[in-house]
C-alpha positions in Angstrom: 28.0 -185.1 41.2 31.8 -185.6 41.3 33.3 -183.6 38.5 35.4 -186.7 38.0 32.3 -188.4 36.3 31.7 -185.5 33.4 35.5 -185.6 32.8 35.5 -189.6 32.1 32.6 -189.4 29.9 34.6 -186.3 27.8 38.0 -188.3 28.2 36.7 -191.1 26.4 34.8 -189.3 23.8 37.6 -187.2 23.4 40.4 -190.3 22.8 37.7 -191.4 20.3 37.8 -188.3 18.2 41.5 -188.3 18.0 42.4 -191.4 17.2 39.3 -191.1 14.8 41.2 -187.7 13.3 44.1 -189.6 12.3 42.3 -192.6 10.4 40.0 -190.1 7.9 42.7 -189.0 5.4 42.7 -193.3 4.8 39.2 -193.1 4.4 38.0 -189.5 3.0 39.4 -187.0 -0.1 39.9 -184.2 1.6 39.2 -180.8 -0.2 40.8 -177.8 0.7 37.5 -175.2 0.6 35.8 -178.7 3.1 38.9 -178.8 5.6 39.0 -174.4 5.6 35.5 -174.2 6.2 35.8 -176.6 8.8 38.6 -175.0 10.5 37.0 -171.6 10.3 33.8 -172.7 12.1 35.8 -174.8 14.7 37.6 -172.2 15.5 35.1 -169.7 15.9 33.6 -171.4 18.4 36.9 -171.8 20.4 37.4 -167.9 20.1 33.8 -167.8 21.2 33.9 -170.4 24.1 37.3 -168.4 25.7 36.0 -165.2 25.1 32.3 -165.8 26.6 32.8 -169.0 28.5 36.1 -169.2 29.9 37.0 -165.6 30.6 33.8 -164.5 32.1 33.9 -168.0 34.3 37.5 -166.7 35.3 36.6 -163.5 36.6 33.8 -164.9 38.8 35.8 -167.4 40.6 38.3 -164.5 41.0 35.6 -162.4 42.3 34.2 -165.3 44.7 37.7 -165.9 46.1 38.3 -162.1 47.0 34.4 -161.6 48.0 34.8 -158.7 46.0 35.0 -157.1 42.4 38.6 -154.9 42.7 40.5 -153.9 40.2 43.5 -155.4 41.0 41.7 -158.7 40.6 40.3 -158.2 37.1 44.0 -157.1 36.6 45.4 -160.1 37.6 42.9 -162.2 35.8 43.9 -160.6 32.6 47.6 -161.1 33.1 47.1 -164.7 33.3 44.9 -164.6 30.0 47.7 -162.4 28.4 50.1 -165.8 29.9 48.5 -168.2 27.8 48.3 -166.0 24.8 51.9 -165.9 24.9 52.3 -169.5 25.7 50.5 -170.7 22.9 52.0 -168.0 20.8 55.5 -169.0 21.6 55.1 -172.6 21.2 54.1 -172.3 17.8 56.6 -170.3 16.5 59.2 -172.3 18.0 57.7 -175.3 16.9 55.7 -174.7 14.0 52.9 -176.9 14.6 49.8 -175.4 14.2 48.9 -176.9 10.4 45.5 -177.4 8.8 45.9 -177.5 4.9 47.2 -181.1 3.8 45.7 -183.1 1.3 46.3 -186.6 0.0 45.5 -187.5 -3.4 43.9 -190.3 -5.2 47.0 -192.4 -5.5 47.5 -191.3 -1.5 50.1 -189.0 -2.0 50.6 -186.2 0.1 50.7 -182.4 -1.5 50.5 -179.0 -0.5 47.2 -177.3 -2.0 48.4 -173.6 -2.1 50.3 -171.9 -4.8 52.0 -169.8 -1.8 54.1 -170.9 1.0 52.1 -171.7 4.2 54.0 -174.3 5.9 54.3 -172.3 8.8 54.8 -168.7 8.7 54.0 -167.2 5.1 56.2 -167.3 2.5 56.2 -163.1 1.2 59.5 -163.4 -0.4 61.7 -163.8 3.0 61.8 -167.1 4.5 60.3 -170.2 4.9 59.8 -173.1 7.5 59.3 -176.4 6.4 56.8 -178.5 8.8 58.0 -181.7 10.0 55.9 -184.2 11.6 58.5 -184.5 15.0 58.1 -180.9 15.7 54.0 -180.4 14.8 53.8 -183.6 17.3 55.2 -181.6 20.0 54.0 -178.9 19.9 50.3 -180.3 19.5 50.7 -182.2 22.4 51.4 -179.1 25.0 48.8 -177.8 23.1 46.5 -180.3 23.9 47.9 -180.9 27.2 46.9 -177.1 27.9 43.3 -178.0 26.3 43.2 -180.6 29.2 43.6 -178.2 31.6 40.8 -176.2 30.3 38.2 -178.5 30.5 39.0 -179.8 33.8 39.2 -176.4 34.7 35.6 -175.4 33.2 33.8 -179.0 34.3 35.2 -177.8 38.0 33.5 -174.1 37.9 30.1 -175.0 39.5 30.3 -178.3 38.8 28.3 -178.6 42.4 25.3 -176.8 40.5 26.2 -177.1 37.1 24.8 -180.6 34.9 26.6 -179.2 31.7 29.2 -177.9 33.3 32.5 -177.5 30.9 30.4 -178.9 27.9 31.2 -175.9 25.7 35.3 -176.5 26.5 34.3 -180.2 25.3 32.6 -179.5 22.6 35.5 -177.4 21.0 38.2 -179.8 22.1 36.3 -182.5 20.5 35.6 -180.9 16.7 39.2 -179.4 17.1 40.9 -182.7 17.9 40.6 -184.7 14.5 42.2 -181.9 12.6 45.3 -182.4 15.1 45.6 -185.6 14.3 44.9 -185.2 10.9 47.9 -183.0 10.5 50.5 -185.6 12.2 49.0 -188.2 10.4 49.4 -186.9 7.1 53.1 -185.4 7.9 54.1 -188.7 8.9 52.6 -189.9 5.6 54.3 -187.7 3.7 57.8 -188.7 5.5 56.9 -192.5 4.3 56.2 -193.8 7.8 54.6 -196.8 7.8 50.4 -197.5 8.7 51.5 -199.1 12.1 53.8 -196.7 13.4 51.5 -193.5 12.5 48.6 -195.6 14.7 50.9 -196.1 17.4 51.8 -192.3 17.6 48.1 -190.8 17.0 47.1 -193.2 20.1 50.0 -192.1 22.5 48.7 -188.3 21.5 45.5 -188.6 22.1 46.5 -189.5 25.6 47.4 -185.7 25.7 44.1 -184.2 27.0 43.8 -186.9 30.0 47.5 -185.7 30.6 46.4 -182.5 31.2 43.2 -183.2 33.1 45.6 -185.3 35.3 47.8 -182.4 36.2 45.0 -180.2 36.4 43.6 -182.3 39.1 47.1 -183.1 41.0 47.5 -179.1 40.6 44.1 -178.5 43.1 44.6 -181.0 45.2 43.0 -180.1 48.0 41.6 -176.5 47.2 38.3 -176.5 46.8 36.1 -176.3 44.0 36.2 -172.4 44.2 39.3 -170.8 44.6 42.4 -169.1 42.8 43.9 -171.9 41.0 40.7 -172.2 39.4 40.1 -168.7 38.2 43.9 -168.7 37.4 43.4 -171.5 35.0 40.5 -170.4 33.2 42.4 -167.3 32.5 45.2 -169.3 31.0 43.1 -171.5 29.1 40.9 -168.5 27.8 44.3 -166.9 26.1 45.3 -170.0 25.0 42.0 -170.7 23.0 41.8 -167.1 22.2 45.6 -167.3 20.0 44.3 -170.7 18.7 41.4 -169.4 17.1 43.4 -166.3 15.6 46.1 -168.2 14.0 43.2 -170.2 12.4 41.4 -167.4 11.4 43.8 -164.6 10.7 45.2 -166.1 7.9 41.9 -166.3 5.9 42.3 -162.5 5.2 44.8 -163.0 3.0 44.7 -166.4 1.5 41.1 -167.8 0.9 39.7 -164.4 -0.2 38.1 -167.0 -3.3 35.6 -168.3 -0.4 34.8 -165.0 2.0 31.4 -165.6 2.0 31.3 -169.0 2.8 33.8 -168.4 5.3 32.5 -165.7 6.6 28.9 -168.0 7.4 31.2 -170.3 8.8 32.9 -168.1 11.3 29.4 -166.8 12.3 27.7 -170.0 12.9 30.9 -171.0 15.1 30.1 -168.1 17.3 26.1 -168.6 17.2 27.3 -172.0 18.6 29.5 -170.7 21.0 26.3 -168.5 22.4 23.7 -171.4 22.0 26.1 -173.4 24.4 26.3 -171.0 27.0 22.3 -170.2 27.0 21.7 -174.5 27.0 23.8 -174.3 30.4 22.1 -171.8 31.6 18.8 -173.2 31.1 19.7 -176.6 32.1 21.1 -175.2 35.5 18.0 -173.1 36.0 15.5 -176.4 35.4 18.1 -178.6 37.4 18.1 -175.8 40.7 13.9 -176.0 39.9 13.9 -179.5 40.4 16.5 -179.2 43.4 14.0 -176.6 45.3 11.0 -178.7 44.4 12.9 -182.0 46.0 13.6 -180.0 49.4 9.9 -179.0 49.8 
């Protein structure tokens, strides 16, 4: 199967999430202990898909390409996940984007619902950046951009063999994208915006991850479905998912000590979901190779 099919179906499902994502603080109260115990398991999961997924996926294609397991390659491998760490790092602290802790009230008014400052970077008696909607749109749409090249890039590792191929890349993508939109949605709310023109910007961004997919694809061009550009960009993508997760997670050691249990379940089941993932692919490539041998007798 073309890996052009799996990508269409998670495209679409995908551009339904975001746009989705934006609409909820319109129809949902948001609670702060819901959205933060929501974040923590969705990101979890991310840390668990780069770290067990992504980066292992990345040094077999590496391996495949070189026909061998050297050093120099796992090197290499590592310097590109050590790439998209930075990247991601560097985009959000030049853009202070990453943002999961708005509310709106009953009356639909927007508020922060800490007593300290957590706009972006934490307020510890030095200095403070104030979010604005412009700025978290940017850099949340190179950030999703990236997360398009991830799943292309994990759909086309042994997509050949592969049914479920990329579908734990999806499945983080897709629980992580409404809280994107969420956050531009509800900055743009607070900056008065109407209705109209916040719809009109959460549809152009969820456009972001078939961006990505698109370059990923004009990227390989011809190389085929194993090779360095591959590897290379499972690497990237396995940093980049591995600083997302952090900056969601970090921050929970010193701010929502009040829910440390809960969160703490959360986090675990993100990471027991991460695992499941990667054993249903597994099992699903084993019965789908089965039924392939059985065909050929």
């Amino acid at each position: 199967m073309s890996p052009i099919v799996p990508l269409a179906y998670y495209s679409i499902i995908i551009l339904a999430a975001s746009v989705v994502g934006g609409m909820l603080p319109l129809w949902f109260r948001l609670t702060h202990r819901g959205m933060q115990l929501a974040v923590s398991f969705v990101a979890a999961m991310m840390f668990g898909v780069g770290m067990l997924h992504m980066l292992p996926h990345a040094l077999a294609e590496a391996h495949a390409v070189k026909a061998t397991a050297d050093e120099a390659v796992d090197f290499t491998v590592m310097m590109w996940v050590v790439a998209g760490w930075l990247t991601m790092f560097f985009i959000e602290r030049f853009f202070c984007y990453h943002h999961h802790d708005l509310e709106t009230d009953a009356a639909g008014e927007l508020h922060e619902l800490h007593e300290h400052e957590h706009d972006c970077g934490h307020d510890h008696g030095h200095h403070h950046h104030d979010i604005t909607w412009s700025g978290a749109a940017f850099g949340l749409t190179i950030h999703s951009v990236i997360e398009g090249v991830a799943l292309a890039a994990s759909v086309y590792h042994r997509h050949d063999n592969l049914p479920l191929a990329g579908f734990g890349t999806f499945l983080v993508i897709v629980l992580h994208k409404p809280f994107d939109s969420m956050t531009i949605a509800m900055l743009m709310a607070r900056g008065g915006w109407s209705p109209q023109i916040r719809y009109a910007v959460n549809g152009l961004f969820a456009l972001a991850i078939p961006v990505g997919i698109a370059l990923f694809l004009l990227g390989i061009g011809a190389e085929s479905s194993t090779g360095p550009l591959l590897a290379y960009s499972l690497a990237f993508s396995a940093g980049t998912f591995l600083c997302i997760s952090l900056s969601d997670l970090l921050p929970e050691l010193q701010f929502h000590d009040h829910d440390r249990g809960k969160l703490s379940v959360a986090l675990l089941l993100g990471l027991a979901l991460a695992l499941g993932v990667g054993k249903l692919e597994s099992l699903v490539h084993r019965h789908a190779a089965n039924a392939t041998a059985a065909a050929s007798r």
